[in-house]
N, C-alpha and C positions, 0 to 999 in steps of 0.2 A: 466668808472667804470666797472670793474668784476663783473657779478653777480656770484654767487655759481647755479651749477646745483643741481636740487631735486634731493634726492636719490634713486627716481624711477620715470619711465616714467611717464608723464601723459597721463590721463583718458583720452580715446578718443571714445566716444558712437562709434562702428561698427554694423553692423550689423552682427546676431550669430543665433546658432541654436533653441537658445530659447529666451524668455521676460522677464525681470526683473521680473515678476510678478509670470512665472513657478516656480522660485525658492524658492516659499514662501511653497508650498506644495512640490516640490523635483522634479527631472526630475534625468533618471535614461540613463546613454547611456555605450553602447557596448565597451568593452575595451581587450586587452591583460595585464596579469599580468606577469609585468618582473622578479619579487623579490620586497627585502626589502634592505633597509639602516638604520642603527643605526646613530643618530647623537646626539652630548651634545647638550644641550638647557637650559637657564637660565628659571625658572617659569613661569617668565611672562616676552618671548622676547620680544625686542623691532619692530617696524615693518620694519626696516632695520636689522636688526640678522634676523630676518623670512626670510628676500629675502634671501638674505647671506643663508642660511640655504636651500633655495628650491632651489637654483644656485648650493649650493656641490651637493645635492643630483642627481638635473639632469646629473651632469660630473659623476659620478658616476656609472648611468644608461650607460652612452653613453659609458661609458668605459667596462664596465660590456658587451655590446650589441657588442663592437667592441671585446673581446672576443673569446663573443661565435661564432661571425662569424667565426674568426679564429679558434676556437676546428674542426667547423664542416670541414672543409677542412682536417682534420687531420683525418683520418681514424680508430684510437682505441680512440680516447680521447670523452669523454662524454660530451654532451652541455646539460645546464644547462635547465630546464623542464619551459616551460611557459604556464599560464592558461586562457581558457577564462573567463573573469570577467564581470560583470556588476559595471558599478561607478554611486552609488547616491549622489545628489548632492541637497543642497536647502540650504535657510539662516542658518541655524541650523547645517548642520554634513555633512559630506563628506563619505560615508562608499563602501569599497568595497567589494559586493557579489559574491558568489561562482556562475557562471553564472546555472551550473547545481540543485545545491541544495539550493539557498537561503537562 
């Protein structure tokens, strides 16, 4: 008999830089900002259109990043500005801050 595979990995407890329990009050870590993506989205995706949806968006990045490697070897062409950010993170909201002016 076939089973069908889920539509996303399973849950596998690792060990990470923080405890299910940080995330209740937020934990805030160090990041680069690459840009943004625009993407359609139904109201209320389904949790497979979500992966779907964080999968375009990371190809997106990585093509955006392959890029800018390519401008910078290019001696007049401008590479695109990247910021450093803070990303907060808790059960609640994901938000990213301006690392300098919060």
């Amino acid at each position: 008999i076939r089973r069908a595979l889920p539509p996303f990995p399973t849950f596998v407890d690792v060990p990470g830089p923080c405890d299910p329990e940080d995330l209740i009050d937020g934990i805030i870590f160090a990041a680069t900002y690459l840009g943004c993506t625009h993407l359609l989205s139904e109201r209320t995706p389904t949790k497979s259109a979500r992966m779907q949806q964080a999968q375009e968006a990371m190809s997106r990045v990585r093509a955006a990043q392959k890029q800018a490697k390519n401008r910078k070897k290019s001696p007049d062409s401008e590479t695109p500005s990247t910021a450093e950010v803070d990303l907060f993170m808790s059960t609640q909201r994901i938000k990213v801050l301006n690392a300098d002016t919060q």
